[in-house]
Residue frames as a rotation matrix with the C-alpha (Angstrom) as fourth column:
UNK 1
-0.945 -0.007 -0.328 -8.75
-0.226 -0.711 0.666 8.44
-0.237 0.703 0.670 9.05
UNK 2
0.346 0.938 0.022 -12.90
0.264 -0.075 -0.962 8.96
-0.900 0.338 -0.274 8.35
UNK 3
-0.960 -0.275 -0.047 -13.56
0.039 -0.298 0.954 8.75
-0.277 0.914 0.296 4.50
UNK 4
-0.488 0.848 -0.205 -16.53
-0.585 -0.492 -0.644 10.66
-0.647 -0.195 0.737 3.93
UNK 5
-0.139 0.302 -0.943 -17.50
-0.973 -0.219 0.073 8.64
-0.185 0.928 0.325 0.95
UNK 6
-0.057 -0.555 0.830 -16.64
-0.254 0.812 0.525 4.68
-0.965 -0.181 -0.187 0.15
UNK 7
0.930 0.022 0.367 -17.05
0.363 -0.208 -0.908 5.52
0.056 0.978 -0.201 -3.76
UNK 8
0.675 -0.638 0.371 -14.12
-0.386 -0.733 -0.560 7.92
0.629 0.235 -0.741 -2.97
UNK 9
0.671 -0.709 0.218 -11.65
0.305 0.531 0.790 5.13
-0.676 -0.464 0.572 -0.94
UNK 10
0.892 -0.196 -0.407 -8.35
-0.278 0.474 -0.836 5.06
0.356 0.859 0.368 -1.99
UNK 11
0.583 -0.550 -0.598 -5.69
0.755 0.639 0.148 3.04
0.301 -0.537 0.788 -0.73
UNK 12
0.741 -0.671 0.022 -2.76
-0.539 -0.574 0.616 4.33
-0.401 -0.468 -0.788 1.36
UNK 13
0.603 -0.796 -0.048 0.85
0.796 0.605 -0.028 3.47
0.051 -0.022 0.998 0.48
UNK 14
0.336 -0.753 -0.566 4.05
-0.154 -0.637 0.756 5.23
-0.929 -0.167 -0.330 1.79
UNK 15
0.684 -0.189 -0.704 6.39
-0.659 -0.573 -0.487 6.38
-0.311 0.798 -0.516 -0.99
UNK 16
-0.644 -0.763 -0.067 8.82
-0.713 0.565 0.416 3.38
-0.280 0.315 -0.907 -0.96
UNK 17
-0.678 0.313 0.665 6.20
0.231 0.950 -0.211 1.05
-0.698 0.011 -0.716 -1.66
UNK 18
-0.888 0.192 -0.419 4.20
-0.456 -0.496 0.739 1.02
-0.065 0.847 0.528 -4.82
UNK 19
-0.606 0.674 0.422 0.80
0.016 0.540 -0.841 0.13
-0.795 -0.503 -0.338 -5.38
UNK 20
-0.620 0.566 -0.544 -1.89
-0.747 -0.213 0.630 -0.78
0.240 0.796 0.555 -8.28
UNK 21
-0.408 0.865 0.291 -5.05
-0.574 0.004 -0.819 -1.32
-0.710 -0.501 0.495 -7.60
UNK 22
-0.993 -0.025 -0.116 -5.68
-0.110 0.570 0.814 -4.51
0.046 0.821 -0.569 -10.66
UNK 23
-0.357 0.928 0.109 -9.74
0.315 0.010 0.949 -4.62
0.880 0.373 -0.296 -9.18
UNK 24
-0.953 -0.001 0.302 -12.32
-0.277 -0.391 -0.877 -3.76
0.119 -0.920 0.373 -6.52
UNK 25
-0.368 0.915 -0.167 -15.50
0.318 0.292 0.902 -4.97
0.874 0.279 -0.398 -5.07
UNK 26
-0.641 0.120 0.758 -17.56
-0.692 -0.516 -0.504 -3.81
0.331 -0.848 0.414 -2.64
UNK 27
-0.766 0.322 -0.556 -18.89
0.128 0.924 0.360 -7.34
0.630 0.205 -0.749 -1.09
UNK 28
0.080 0.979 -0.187 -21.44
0.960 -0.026 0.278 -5.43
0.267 -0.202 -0.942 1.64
UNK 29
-0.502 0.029 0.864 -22.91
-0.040 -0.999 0.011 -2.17
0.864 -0.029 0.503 2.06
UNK 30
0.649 0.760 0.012 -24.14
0.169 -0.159 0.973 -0.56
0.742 -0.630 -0.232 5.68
UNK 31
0.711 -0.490 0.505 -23.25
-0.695 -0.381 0.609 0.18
-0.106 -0.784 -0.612 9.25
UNK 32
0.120 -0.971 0.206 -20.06
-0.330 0.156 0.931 -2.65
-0.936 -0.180 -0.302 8.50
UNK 33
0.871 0.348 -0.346 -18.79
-0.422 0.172 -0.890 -2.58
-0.250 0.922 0.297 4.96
UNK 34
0.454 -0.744 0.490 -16.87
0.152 0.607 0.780 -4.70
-0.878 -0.279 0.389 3.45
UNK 35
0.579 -0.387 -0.718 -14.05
-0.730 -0.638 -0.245 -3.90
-0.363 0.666 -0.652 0.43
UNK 36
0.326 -0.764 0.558 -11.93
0.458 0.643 0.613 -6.56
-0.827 0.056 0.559 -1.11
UNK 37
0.543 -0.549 -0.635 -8.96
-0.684 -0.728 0.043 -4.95
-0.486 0.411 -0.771 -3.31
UNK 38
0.800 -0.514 0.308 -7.02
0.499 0.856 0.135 -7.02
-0.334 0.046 0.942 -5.54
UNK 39
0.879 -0.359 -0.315 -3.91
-0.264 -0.915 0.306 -5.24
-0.398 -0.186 -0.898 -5.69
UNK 40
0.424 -0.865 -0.268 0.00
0.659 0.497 -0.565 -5.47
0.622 0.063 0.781 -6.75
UNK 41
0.874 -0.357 -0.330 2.96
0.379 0.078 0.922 -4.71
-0.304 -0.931 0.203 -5.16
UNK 42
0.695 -0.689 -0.207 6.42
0.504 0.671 -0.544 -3.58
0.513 0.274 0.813 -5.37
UNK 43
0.807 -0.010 -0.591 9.21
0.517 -0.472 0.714 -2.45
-0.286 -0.881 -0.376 -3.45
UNK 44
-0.131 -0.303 -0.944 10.50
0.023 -0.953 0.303 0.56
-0.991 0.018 0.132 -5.33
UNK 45
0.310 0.309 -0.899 10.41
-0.800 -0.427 -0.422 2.34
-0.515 0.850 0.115 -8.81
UNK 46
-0.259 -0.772 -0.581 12.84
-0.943 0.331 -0.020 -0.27
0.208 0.543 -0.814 -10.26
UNK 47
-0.809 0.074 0.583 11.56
-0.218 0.884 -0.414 -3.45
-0.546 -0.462 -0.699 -8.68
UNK 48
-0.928 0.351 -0.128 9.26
0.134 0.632 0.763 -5.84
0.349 0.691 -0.633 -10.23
UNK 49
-0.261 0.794 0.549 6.04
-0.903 -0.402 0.153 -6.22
0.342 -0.456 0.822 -9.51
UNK 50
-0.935 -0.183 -0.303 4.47
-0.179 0.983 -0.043 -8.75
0.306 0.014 -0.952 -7.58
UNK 51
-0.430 0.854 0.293 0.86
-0.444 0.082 -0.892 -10.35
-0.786 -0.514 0.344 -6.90
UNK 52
-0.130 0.802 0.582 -1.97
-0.490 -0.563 0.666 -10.11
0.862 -0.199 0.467 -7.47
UNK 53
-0.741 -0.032 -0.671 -3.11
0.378 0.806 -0.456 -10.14
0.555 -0.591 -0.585 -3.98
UNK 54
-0.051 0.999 0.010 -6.12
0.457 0.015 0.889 -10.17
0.888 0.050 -0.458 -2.43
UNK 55
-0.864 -0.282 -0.417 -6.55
0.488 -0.263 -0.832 -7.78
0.125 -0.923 0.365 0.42
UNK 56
-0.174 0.850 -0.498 -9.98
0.830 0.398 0.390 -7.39
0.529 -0.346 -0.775 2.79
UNK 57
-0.773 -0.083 0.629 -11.03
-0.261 -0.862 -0.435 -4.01
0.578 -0.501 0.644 4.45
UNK 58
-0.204 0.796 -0.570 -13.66
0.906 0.374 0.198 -3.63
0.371 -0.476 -0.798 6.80
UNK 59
-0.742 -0.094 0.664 -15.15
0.291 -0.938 0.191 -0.52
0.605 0.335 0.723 7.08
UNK 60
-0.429 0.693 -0.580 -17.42
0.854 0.103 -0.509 1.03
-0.293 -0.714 -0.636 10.12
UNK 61
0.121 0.610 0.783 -20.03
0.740 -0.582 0.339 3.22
0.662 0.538 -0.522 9.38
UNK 62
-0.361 0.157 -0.919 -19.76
0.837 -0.380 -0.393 6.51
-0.411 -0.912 0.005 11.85
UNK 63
0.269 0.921 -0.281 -21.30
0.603 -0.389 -0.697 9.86
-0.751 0.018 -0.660 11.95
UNK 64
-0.025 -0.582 -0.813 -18.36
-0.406 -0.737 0.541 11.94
-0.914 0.343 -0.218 9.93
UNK 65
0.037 0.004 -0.999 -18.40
-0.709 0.705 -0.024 8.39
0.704 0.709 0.029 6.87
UNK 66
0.963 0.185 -0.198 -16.54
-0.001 0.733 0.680 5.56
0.271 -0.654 0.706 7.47
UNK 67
0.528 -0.748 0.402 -13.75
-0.789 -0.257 0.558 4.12
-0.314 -0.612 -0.726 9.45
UNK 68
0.006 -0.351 -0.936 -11.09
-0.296 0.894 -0.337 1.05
0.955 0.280 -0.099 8.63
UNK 69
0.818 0.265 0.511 -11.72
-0.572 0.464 0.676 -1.37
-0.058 -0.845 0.532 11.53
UNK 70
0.295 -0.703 0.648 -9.66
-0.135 0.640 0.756 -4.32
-0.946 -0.310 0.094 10.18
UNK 71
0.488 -0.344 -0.802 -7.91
-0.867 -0.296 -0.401 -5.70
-0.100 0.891 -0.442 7.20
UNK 72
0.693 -0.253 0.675 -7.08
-0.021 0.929 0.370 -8.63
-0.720 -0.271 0.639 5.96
UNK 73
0.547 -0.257 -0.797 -3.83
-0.816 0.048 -0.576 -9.21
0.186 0.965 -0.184 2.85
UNK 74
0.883 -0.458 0.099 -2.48
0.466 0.835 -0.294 -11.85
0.052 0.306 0.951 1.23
UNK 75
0.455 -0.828 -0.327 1.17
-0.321 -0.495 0.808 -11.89
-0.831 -0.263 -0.491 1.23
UNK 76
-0.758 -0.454 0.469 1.79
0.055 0.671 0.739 -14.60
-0.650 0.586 -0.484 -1.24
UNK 77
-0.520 0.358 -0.775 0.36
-0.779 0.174 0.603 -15.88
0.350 0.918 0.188 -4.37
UNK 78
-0.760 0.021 -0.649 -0.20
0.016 1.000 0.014 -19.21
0.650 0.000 -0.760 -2.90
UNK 79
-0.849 0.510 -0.138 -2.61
-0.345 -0.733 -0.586 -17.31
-0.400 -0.450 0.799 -0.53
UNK 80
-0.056 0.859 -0.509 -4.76
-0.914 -0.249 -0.320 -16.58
-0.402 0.447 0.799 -2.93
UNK 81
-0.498 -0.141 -0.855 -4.59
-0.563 0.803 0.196 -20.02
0.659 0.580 -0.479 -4.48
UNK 82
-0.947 -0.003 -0.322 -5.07
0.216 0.736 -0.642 -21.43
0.239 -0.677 -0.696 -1.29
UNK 83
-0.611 0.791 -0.031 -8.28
-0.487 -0.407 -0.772 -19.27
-0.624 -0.457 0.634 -0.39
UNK 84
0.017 0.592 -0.806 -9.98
-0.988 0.133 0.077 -19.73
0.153 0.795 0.587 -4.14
UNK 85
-0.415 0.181 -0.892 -9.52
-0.483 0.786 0.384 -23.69
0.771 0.591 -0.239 -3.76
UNK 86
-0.930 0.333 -0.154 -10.82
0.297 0.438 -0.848 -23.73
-0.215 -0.835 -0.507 -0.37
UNK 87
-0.417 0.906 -0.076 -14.05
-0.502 -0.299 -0.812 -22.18
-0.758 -0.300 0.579 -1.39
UNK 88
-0.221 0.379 -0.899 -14.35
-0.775 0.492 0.397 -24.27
0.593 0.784 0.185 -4.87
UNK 89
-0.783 -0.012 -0.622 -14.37
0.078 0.990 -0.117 -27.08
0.617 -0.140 -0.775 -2.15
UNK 90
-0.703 0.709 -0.057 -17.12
0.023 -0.057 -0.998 -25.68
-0.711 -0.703 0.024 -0.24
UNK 91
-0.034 0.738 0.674 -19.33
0.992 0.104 -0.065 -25.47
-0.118 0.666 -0.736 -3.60
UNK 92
0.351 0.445 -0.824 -18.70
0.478 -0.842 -0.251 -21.88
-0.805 -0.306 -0.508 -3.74
């Protein structure tokens, strides 16, 4: 799928799976952009929610917009935990 825009993204999800979108950055802009989504989860109307998790797009530029290339999500919490205290240990 080409999205003419990347102002005008908005996630996919099928109909058994809910989705909320909790933030969004756009972390670079050009011929490969990048999107990171922090998102929840749940699986149906009645089910809890679960997350926040942290989930990575990549985005080629082509002539129609762009394209998703790759994609990266957390599955867990601990995920994200793990990610955020690996970069506090890099000084980041």
């Amino acid at each position: 799928m080409i999205i003419p825009d990347i102002d005008e993204l908005v996630l996919e999800h099928d109909d058994e799976t809910a989705l909320e979108e909790v933030g969004r950055r756009v972390l670079s802009h050009g011929p490969w952009t990048t999107v990171a989504f922090l998102v929840k989860t749940r699986n149906g109307p009645e089910a809890p929610w679960e997350g926040p998790f942290l989930w990575l797009h990549r985005y080629q530029k082509v002539s129609q917009g762009y394209k998703l290339v790759s994609r990266f999500h957390t599955t867990d919490k601990s995920q994200l935990e793990a990610l955020l205290d690996a970069l506090r240990g890099w000084g980041l």
